[in-house]
C-alpha positions as CSV (number, residue, x, y, z in Angstrom):
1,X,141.2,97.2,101.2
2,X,141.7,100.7,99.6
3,X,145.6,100.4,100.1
4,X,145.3,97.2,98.9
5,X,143.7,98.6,95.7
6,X,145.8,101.5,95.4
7,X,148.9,99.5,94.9
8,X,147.6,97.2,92.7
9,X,146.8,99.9,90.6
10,X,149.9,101.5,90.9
11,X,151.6,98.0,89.5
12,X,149.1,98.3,86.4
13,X,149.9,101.4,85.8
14,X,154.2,100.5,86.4
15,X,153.4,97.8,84.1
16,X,152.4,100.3,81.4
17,X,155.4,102.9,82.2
18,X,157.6,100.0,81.6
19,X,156.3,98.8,78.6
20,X,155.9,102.1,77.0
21,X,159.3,102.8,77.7
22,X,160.5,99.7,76.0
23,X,158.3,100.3,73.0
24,X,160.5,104.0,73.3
25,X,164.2,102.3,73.3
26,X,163.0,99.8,70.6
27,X,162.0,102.6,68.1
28,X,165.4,104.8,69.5
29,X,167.4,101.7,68.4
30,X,166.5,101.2,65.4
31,X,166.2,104.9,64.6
32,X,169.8,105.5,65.7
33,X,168.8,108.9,67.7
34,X,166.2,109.1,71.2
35,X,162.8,108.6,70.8
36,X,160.1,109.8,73.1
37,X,156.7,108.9,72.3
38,X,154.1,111.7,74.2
39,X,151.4,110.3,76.4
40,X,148.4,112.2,73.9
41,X,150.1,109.7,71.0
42,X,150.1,106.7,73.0
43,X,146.7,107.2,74.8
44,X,145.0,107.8,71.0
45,X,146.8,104.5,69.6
46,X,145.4,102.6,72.7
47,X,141.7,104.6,73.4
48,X,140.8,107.3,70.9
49,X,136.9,107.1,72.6
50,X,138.4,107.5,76.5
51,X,141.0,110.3,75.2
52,X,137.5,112.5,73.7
53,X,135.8,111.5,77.1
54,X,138.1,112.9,79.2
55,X,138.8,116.2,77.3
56,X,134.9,116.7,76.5
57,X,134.5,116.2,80.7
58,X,137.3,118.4,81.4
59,X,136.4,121.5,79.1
60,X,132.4,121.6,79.6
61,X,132.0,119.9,83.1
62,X,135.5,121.3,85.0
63,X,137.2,124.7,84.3
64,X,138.0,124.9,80.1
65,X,141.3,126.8,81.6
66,X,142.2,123.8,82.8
67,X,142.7,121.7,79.4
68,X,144.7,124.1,77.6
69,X,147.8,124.6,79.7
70,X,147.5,122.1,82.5
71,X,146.3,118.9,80.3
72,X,147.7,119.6,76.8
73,X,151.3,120.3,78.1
74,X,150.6,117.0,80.1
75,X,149.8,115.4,77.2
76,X,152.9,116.4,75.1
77,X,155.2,114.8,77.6
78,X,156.7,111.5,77.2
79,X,154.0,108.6,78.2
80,X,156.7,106.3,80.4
81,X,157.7,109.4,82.3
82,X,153.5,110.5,83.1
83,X,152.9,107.0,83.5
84,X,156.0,106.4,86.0
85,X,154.9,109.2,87.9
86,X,151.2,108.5,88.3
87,X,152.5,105.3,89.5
88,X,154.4,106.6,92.3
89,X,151.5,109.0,93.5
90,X,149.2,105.4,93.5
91,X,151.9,103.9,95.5
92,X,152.4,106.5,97.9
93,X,149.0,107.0,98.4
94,X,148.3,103.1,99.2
95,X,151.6,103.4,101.0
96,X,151.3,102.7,105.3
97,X,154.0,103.8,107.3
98,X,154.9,100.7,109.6
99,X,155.4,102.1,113.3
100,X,158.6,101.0,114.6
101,X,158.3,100.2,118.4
102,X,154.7,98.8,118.2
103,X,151.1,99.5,118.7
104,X,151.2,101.3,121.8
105,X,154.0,103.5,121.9
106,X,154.2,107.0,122.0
Protein backbone atom coordinates (compact mmCIF):
# COMPACT_ATOMS: atom_id res chain seq x y z
CA UNK A 1 0.00 0.00 0.00
CA UNK A 2 2.95 2.40 0.78
CA UNK A 3 4.43 1.69 -2.81
CA UNK A 4 1.23 2.11 -4.03
CA UNK A 5 1.12 5.59 -2.43
CA UNK A 6 4.57 6.50 -3.16
CA UNK A 7 4.04 6.40 -6.85
CA UNK A 8 1.01 7.93 -6.99
CA UNK A 9 2.65 10.72 -5.42
CA UNK A 10 5.43 10.65 -7.51
CA UNK A 11 2.77 11.12 -10.73
CA UNK A 12 1.36 14.31 -8.72
CA UNK A 13 4.29 15.59 -8.32
CA UNK A 14 5.51 14.62 -12.48
CA UNK A 15 2.28 16.17 -13.20
CA UNK A 16 3.50 19.51 -11.64
CA UNK A 17 7.27 19.21 -13.18
CA UNK A 18 5.57 19.01 -16.40
CA UNK A 19 3.27 21.63 -16.18
CA UNK A 20 5.73 24.05 -14.67
CA UNK A 21 7.97 23.36 -17.33
CA UNK A 22 5.38 24.29 -19.89
CA UNK A 23 4.39 27.36 -18.12
CA UNK A 24 8.56 27.87 -18.52
CA UNK A 25 8.74 27.34 -22.62
CA UNK A 26 5.42 29.37 -22.89
CA UNK A 27 6.97 32.52 -21.15
CA UNK A 28 10.69 31.54 -23.19
CA UNK A 29 8.55 31.77 -26.41
CA UNK A 30 7.12 34.67 -26.24
CA UNK A 31 10.06 36.36 -24.54
CA UNK A 32 12.38 35.25 -27.35
CA UNK A 33 15.34 34.18 -24.78
CA UNK A 34 15.10 30.97 -21.96
CA UNK A 35 13.18 31.37 -19.13
CA UNK A 36 13.47 29.57 -15.90
CA UNK A 37 11.10 30.26 -13.24
CA UNK A 38 12.78 29.22 -9.47
CA UNK A 39 10.85 26.83 -7.32
CA UNK A 40 10.71 29.79 -4.18
CA UNK A 41 8.65 31.99 -7.16
CA UNK A 42 6.44 29.28 -8.13
CA UNK A 43 5.74 27.75 -4.57
CA UNK A 44 4.77 31.73 -3.40
CA UNK A 45 2.33 32.13 -6.50
CA UNK A 46 0.76 28.73 -5.56
CA UNK A 47 1.02 28.69 -1.39
CA UNK A 48 2.55 31.84 0.26
CA UNK A 49 0.97 30.32 3.89
CA UNK A 50 2.77 26.53 3.22
CA UNK A 51 6.13 28.41 1.88
CA UNK A 52 6.20 30.50 5.73
CA UNK A 53 5.31 27.04 7.31
CA UNK A 54 8.00 25.27 6.15
CA UNK A 55 10.80 27.87 6.62
CA UNK A 56 9.40 28.98 10.19
CA UNK A 57 9.61 24.79 10.95
CA UNK A 58 12.88 24.54 9.42
CA UNK A 59 14.81 27.58 11.17
CA UNK A 60 13.21 27.22 14.84
CA UNK A 61 12.32 23.43 15.00
CA UNK A 62 15.44 21.81 12.76
CA UNK A 63 19.02 23.23 12.53
CA UNK A 64 18.69 27.35 11.26
CA UNK A 65 22.07 26.25 9.24
CA UNK A 66 20.06 24.27 7.34
CA UNK A 67 17.68 27.01 5.61
CA UNK A 68 20.35 29.34 4.52
CA UNK A 69 22.56 27.27 2.21
CA UNK A 70 20.78 23.95 1.91
CA UNK A 71 17.00 25.36 1.28
CA UNK A 72 17.51 28.83 -0.11
CA UNK A 73 19.92 27.61 -2.88
CA UNK A 74 17.20 24.88 -3.34
CA UNK A 75 14.79 27.36 -3.67
CA UNK A 76 16.63 29.47 -6.32
CA UNK A 77 16.69 26.63 -8.71
CA UNK A 78 14.35 26.07 -11.51
CA UNK A 79 10.88 24.52 -10.08
CA UNK A 80 10.45 21.75 -13.13
CA UNK A 81 13.93 20.61 -12.57
CA UNK A 82 13.28 20.33 -8.20
CA UNK A 83 10.05 19.08 -9.07
CA UNK A 84 11.34 16.36 -11.70
CA UNK A 85 13.73 15.22 -9.31
CA UNK A 86 11.54 14.86 -6.20
CA UNK A 87 9.62 12.86 -8.51
CA UNK A 88 12.08 10.42 -9.33
CA UNK A 89 13.24 9.95 -5.55
CA UNK A 90 9.08 9.18 -4.88
CA UNK A 91 9.36 6.70 -7.65
CA UNK A 92 12.29 4.97 -6.78
CA UNK A 93 11.44 4.78 -3.42
CA UNK A 94 7.81 3.08 -4.27
CA UNK A 95 9.85 1.23 -6.90
CA UNK A 96 10.01 -3.04 -6.32
CA UNK A 97 12.58 -4.85 -7.97
CA UNK A 98 10.72 -7.87 -9.74
CA UNK A 99 12.81 -11.10 -9.06
CA UNK A 100 13.53 -12.74 -12.21
CA UNK A 101 13.52 -16.61 -11.75
CA UNK A 102 10.70 -16.67 -9.08
CA UNK A 103 9.82 -16.76 -5.51
CA UNK A 104 12.12 -19.39 -4.39
CA UNK A 105 15.26 -19.03 -6.02
CA UNK A 106 18.39 -18.26 -4.80
Amino acid sequence: MLRFFLRLLSLAVLTMAVMAATLDVIQSVASSEPVFTPLAVTWSAASPESLAFVADTIMNRLHPKLWDPVALWLLSQPASVVLLGVSLLLWMAGYRRHRPAGRFTA
